[in-house]
C-alpha positions as CSV (number, residue, x, y, z in Angstrom):
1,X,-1.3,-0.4,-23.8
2,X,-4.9,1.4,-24.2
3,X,-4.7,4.7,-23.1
4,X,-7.1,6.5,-25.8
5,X,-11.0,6.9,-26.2
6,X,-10.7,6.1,-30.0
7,X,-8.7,2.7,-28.7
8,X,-11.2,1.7,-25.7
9,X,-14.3,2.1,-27.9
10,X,-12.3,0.0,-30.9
11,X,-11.5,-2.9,-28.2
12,X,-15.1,-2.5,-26.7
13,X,-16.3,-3.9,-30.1
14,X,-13.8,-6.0,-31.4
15,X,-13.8,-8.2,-28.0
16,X,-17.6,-9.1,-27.2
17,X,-17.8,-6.6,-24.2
18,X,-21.3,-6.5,-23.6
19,X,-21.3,-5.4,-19.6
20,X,-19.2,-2.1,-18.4
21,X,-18.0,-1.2,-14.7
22,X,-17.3,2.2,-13.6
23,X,-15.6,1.9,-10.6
24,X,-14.6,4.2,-7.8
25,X,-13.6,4.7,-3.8
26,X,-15.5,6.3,-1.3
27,X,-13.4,8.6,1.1
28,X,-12.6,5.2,2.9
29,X,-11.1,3.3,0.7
30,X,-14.4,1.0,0.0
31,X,-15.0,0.2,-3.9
32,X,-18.4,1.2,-5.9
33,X,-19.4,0.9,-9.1
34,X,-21.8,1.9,-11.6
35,X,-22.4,-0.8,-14.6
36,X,-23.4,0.6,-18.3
37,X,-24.0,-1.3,-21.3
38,X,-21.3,-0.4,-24.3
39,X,-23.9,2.2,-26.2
40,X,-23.5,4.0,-22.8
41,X,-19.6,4.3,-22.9
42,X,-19.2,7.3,-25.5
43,X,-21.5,9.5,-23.1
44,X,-20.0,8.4,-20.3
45,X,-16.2,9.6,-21.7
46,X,-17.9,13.0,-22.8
47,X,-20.5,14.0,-20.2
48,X,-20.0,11.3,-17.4
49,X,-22.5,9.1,-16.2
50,X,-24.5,10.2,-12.8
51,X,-24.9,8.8,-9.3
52,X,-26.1,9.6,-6.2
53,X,-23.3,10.7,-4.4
54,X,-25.8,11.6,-1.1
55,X,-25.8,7.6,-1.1
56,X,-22.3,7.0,-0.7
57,X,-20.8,7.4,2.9
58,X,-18.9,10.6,3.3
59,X,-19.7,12.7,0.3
60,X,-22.3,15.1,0.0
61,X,-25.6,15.9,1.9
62,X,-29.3,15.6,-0.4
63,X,-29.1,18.8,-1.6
64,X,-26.4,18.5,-3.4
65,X,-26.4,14.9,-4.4
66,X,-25.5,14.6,-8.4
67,X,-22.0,13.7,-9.2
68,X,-20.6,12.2,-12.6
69,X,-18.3,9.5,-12.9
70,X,-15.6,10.2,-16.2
71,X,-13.7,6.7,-17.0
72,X,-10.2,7.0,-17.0
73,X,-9.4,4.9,-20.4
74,X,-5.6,4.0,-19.5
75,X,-7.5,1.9,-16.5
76,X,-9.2,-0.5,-19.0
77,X,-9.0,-4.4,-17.7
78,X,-11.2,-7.0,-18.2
79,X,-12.7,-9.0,-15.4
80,X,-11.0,-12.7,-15.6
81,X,-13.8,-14.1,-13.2
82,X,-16.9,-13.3,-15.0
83,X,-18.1,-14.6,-18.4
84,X,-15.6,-14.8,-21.5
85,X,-18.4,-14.6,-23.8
86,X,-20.1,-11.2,-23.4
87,X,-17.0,-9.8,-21.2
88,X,-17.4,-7.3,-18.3
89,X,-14.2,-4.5,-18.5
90,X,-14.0,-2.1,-15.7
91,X,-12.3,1.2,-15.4
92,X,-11.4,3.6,-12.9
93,X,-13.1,7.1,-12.9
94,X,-13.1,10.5,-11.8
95,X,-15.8,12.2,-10.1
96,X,-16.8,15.3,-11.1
97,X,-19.3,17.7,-10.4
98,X,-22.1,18.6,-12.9
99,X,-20.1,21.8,-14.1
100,X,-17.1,19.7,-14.7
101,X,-15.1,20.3,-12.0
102,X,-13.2,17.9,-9.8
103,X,-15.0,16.5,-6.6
104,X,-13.4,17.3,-3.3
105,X,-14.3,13.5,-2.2
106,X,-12.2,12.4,-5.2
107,X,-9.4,10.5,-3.2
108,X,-7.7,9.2,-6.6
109,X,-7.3,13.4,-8.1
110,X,-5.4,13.8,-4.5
111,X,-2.9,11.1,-4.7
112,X,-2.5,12.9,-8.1
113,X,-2.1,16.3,-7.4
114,X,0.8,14.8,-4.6
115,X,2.0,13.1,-7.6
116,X,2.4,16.1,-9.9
117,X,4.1,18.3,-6.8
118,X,6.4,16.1,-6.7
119,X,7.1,15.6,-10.6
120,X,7.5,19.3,-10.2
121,X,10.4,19.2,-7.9
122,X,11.8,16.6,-9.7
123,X,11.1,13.1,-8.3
124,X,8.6,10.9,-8.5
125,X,7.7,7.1,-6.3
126,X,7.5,3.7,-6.7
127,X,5.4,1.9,-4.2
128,X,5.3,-1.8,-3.7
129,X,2.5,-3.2,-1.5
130,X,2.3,-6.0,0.8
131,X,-0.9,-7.1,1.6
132,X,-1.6,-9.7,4.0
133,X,-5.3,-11.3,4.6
134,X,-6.7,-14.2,5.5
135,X,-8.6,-17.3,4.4
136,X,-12.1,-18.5,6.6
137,X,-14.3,-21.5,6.0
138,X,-17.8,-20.8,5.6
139,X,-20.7,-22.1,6.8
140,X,-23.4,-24.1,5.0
141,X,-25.3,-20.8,4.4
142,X,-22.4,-19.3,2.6
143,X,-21.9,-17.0,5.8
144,X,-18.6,-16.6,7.4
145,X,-16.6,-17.9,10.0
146,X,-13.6,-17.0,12.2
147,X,-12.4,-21.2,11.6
148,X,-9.3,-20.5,9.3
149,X,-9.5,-22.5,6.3
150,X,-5.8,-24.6,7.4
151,X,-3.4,-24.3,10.4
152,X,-0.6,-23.5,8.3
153,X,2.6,-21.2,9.2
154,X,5.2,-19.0,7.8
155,X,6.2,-20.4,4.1
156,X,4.7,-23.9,4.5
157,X,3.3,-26.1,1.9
158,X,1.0,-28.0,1.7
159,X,-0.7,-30.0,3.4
160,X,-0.3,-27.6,6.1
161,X,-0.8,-24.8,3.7
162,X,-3.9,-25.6,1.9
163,X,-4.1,-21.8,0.5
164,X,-1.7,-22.6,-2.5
165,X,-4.0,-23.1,-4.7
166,X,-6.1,-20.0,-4.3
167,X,-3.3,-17.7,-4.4
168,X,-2.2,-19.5,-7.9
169,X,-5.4,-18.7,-8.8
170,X,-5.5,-15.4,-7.5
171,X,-1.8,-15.0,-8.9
172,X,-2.9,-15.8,-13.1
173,X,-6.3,-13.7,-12.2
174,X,-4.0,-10.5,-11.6
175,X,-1.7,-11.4,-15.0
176,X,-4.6,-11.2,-16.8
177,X,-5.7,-7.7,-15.7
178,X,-2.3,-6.4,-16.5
179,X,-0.7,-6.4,-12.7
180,X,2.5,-8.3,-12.0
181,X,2.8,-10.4,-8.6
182,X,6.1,-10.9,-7.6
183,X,6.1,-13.6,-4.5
184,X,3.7,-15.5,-2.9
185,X,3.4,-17.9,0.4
186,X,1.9,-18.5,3.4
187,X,2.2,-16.3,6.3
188,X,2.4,-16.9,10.1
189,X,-1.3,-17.3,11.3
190,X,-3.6,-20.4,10.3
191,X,-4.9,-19.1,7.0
192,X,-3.5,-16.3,6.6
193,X,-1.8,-15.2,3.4
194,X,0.4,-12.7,1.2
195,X,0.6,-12.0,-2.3
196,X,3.3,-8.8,-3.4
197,X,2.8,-7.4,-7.0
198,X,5.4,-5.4,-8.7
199,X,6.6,-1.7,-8.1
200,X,4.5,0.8,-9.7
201,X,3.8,4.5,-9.8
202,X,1.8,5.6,-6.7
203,X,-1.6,5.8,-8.5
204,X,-1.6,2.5,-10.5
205,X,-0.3,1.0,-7.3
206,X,-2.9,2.2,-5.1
207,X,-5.4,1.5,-8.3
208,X,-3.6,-2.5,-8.1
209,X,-4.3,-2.5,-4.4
210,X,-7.9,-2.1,-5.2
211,X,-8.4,-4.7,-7.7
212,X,-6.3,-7.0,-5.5
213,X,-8.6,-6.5,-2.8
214,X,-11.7,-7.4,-5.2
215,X,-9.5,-10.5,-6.9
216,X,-9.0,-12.2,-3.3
217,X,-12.1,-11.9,-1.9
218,X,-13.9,-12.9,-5.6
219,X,-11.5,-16.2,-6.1
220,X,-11.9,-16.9,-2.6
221,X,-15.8,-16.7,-2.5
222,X,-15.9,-19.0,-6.0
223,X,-14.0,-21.4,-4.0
224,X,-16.2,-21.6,-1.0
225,X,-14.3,-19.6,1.3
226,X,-14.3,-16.4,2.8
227,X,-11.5,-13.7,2.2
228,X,-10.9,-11.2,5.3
229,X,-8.6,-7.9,5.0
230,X,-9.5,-7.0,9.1
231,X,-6.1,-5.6,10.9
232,X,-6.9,-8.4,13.8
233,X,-9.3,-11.2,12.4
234,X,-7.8,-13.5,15.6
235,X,-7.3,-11.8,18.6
236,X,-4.1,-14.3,19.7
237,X,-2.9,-15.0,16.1
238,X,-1.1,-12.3,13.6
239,X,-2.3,-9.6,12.3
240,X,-3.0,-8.1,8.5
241,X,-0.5,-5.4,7.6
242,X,-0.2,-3.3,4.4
243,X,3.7,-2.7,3.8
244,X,4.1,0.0,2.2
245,X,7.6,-0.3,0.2
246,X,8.5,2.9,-1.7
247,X,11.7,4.4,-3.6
248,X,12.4,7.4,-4.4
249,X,13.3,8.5,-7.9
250,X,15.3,11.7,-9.0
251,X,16.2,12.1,-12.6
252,X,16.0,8.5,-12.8
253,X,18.3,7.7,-9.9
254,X,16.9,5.8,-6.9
255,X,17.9,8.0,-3.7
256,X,17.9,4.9,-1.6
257,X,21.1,3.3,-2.8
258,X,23.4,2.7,-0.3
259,X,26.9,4.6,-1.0
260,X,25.5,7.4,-2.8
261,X,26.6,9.8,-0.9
262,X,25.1,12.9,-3.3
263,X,21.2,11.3,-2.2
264,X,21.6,10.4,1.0
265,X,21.1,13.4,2.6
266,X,17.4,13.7,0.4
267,X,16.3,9.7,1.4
268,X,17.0,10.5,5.3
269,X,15.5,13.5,5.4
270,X,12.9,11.8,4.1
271,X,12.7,9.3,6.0
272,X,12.7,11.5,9.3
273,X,9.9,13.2,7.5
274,X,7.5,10.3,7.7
275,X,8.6,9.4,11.7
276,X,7.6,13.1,12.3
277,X,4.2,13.0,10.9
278,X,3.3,9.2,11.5
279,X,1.4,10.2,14.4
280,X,-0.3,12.7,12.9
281,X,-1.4,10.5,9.9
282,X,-2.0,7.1,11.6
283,X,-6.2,7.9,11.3
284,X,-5.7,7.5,7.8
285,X,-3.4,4.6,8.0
286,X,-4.9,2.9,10.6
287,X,-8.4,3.5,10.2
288,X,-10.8,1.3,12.3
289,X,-10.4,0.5,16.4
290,X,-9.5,-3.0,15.6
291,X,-6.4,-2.0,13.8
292,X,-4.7,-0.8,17.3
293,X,-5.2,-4.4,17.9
294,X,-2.6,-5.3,15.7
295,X,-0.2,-2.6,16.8
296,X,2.7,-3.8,19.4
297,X,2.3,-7.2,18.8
298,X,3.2,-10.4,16.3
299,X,5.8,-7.9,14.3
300,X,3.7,-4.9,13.9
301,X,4.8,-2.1,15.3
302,X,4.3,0.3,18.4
303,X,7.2,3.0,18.8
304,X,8.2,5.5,16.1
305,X,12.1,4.3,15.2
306,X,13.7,2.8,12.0
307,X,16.8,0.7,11.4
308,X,18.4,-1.5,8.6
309,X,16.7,-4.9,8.0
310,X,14.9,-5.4,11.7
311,X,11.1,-6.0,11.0
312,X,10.4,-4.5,14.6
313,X,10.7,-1.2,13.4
314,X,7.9,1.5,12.3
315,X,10.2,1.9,9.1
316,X,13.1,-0.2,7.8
317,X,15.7,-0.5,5.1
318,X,15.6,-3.8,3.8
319,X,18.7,-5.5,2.0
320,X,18.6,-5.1,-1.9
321,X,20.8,-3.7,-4.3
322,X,20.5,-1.2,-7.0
323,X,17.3,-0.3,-8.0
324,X,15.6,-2.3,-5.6
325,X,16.4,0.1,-2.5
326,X,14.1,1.1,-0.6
327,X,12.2,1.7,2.7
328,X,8.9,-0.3,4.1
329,X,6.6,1.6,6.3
330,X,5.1,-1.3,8.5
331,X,2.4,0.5,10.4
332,X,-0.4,0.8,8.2
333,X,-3.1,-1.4,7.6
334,X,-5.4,-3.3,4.4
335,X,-8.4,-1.4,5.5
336,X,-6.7,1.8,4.5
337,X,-8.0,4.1,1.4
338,X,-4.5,3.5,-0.6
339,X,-5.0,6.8,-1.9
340,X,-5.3,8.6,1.0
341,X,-2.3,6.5,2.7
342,X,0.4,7.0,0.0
343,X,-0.7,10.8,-0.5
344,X,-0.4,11.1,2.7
345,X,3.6,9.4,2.9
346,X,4.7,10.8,0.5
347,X,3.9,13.7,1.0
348,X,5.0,13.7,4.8
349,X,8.8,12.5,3.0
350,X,8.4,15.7,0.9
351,X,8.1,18.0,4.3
352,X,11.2,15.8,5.3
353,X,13.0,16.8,2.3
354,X,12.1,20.7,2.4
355,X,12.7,21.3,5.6
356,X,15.6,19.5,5.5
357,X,15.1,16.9,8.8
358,X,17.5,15.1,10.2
359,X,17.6,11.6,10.7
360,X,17.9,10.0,14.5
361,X,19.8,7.8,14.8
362,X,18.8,4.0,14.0
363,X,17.3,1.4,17.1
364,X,19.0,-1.7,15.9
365,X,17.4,-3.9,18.8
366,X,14.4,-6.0,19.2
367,X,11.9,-4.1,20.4
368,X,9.8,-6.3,21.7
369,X,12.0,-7.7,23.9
370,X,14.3,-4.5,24.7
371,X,14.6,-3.2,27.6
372,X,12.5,0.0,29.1
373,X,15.8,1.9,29.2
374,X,15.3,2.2,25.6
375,X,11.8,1.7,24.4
376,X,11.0,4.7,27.1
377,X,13.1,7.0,24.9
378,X,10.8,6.6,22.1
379,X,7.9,8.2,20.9
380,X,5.0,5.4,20.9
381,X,2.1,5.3,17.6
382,X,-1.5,6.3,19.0
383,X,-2.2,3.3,21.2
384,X,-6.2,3.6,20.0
385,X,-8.2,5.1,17.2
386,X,-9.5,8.3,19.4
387,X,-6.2,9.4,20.3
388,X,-5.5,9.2,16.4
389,X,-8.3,11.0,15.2
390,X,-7.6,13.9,17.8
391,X,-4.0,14.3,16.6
392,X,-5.3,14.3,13.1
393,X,-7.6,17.3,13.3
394,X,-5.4,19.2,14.8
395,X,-2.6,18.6,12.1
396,X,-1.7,21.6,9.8
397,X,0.4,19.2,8.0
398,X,-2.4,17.2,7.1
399,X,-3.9,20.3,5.7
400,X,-1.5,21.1,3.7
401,X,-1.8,17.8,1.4
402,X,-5.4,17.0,2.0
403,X,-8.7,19.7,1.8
404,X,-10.6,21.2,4.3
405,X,-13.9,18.9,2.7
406,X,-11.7,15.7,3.1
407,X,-10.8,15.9,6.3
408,X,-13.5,17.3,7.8
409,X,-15.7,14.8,6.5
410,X,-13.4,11.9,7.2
411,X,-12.8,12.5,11.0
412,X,-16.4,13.0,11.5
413,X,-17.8,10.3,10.4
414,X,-14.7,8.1,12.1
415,X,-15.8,9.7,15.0
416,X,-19.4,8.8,15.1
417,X,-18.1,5.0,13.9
418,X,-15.8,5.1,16.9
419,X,-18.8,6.0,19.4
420,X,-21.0,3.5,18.7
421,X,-18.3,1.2,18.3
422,X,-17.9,2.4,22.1
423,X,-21.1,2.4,22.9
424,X,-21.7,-1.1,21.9
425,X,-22.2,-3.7,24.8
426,X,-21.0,-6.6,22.6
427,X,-17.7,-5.5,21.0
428,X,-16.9,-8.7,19.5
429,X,-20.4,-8.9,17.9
430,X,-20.2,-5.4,16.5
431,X,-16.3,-6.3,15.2
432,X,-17.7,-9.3,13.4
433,X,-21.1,-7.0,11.8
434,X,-19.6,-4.2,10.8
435,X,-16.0,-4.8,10.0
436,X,-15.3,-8.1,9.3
437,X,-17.7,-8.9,7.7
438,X,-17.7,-5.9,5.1
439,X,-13.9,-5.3,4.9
């Protein structure tokens, strides 16, 4: 593995790389990138290369518009797609300021910091993502389209599932750059599909969720098609979710094995720490009106409850042994900034843990179906994204993972997005412009 300056720069020759992306997030999870040429890559590792960070949604106002963009080495990875000879590599950056400090917008140095707090206390977590999306034909402009590009269903082949072939290519793409799918299929709407990759550390897993995102849409525009990571492409047909599987490690020891009875005290409190804050959080998670489209319907989910196993739960346990324990938060969505999300869990868990919450007790009923008797009992997710973004600025919990410049920023400008998403006379039409479309 390269993790060194010395190594990049030696691979950088010895492999025909003649075309260099620095890559980054804005505070919403959307991916830019810089290109340099290879002479370009030792300034950039010792004085950054500079952008205009006024430009980029949610950072900074004119006046104070330079930023510099450090490569992180360890996040070398060529780019299987484009040309073999003359290679494009890309890393992930930091973003600094011109005196060298770290940026307040830099969503990556959060999920770190959470990261080190928690190596501090002793733990550390492994996230798994599920990403769900979906497949559209295009039309003979190379526009999109909402026609799905089959009719499949849950785990059918083909001919009914005619997606197998992209995610096989989307599957080797992701080998090659160094991430590790695990499973594959189709899922329940026409065209839709999910590909899950490997456990990782939180910030190589929100960096894989990244680069998935570019891989899918990339392979699927190569092969005519149009890739779509909206919560709610199809109003009557599933929606895209972003499972969020994570375990928790202490001194090497997965808290969420069943029968130890020394961790289970640490994995429920926190668990009950992440149904306390969800509400709070859910902006973040759920970040655009059409994801409250999703919510309550076609296994998504609408009250704030866990159990064992039951995929109508906010959270669940599923059945695994060992090392494979864990619990999947099912509420969030793929148009999420991962690092925002996952700083944001775990470090909800974390209040869980120090304050030493307690667990309610488990729903083990369908509830979509259940009766009122016991789904009025429950506390309910925001039903849309005002109600979110309200609870969200008034959240000291928020503010104590995430900085006054962050937030600030973030629910402003979701705010202004959200009125003229309100404001708008044709909501389907402004759906289809600015989110799917773009996302």
């Amino acid at each position: 593995m390269i993790t060194t300056v010395d190594e990049v720069l030696e691979f950088v020759r010895d492999n025909d790389v003649k075309f260099i992306r620095l890559t980054f997030c804005d505070l919403f999870g959307r991916q830019k990138n810089i290109s340099i040429m290879p002479d370009e890559l030792p300034r950039a590792f010792e004085h950054g290369i500079p952008f205009d960070a006024h430009a980029v949604s949610g950072f900074t106002d004119i006046t104070k518009s330079d930023l510099l963009l450090i490569p992180d080495p360890s996040t070398l990875s060529v780019l299987p797609w484009r040309p073999q000879q003359g290679r494009v590599v890309r890393f992930y950056c930091s973003i600094r300021n011109p005196d060298g400090s770290v940026f307040w917008g830099d969503t990556r140095e959060i999920l770190k910091s959470v990261v080190n707090r928690t190596a501090q206390k002793g733990y550390s977590c492994m996230i798994g993502a599920e990403c769900e999306f979906y497949l559209f034909l295009t039309d003979e402009n190379g526009e999109p389209t909402t026609r799905p590009f089959d009719n499949g269903g849950y785990l059918d082949v083909y001919p009914l599932d005619k997606g197998e072939n992209i995610r096989r290519e989307i599957c080797i793409c992701l080998e090659e750059m160094g991430i590790r799918p695990e499973t594959s299929h189709h899922e329940r709407g026409p065209g839709q599909n999910e590909i899950d990759f490997k456990f990782s550390d939180a910030v190589n897993s929100a960096d894989n969720l990244i680069t998935f995102k570019q891989v899918v849409k990339s392979i699927a525009a190569r092969n005519g098609l149009f890739a779509s990571f909206a919560p709610k492409p199809l109003p009557d047909k599933s929606g895209s979710g972003l499972h969020i599987n994570l375990s928790l490690m202490q001194n090497g020891h997965n808290v969420f094995r069943l029968g130890e009875k020394d961790s289970s005290k640490t994995a429920e409190s926190f668990v009950a720490g992440i149904l306390e804050k969800i509400t709070e959080i859910t902006a973040f998670l759920n970040p655009v009106p059409n994801s409250y489209e999703r919510l309550g319907v076609c296994e998504a989910p609408k009250y704030v409850s866990w159990s064992h196993s039951n995929r109508s739960q906010l959270i669940r346990i599923p059945a695994a042994n060992d090392e494979r324990m864990r619990m999947e938060l099912r509420s969030p969505d793929p148009v999420t900034n991962p690092y925002l999300a996952f700083a944001l869990v775990i470090g909800a868990g974390f209040y869980g843990i120090e304050n030493d919450l307690t667990l309610p007790e488990s729903i083990n009923v369908d509830l979509y179906t259940a009766d009122d008797s016991i789904t009025n009992t429950l506390p309910r997710l925001p039903e849309n994204l005002g109600k979110s973004l309200r609870l969200a600025r008034k959240s000291d919990f928020i503010k104590s993972v995430l900085n006054e410049q962050v937030i600030e920023s973030y629910i402003s400008y979701k705010t202004i997005e959200l009125q003229s998403f309100s404001r708008s006379a044709d909501k389907n039409g402004y759906f289809m412009d600015n989110y799917f479309k773009v996302i």
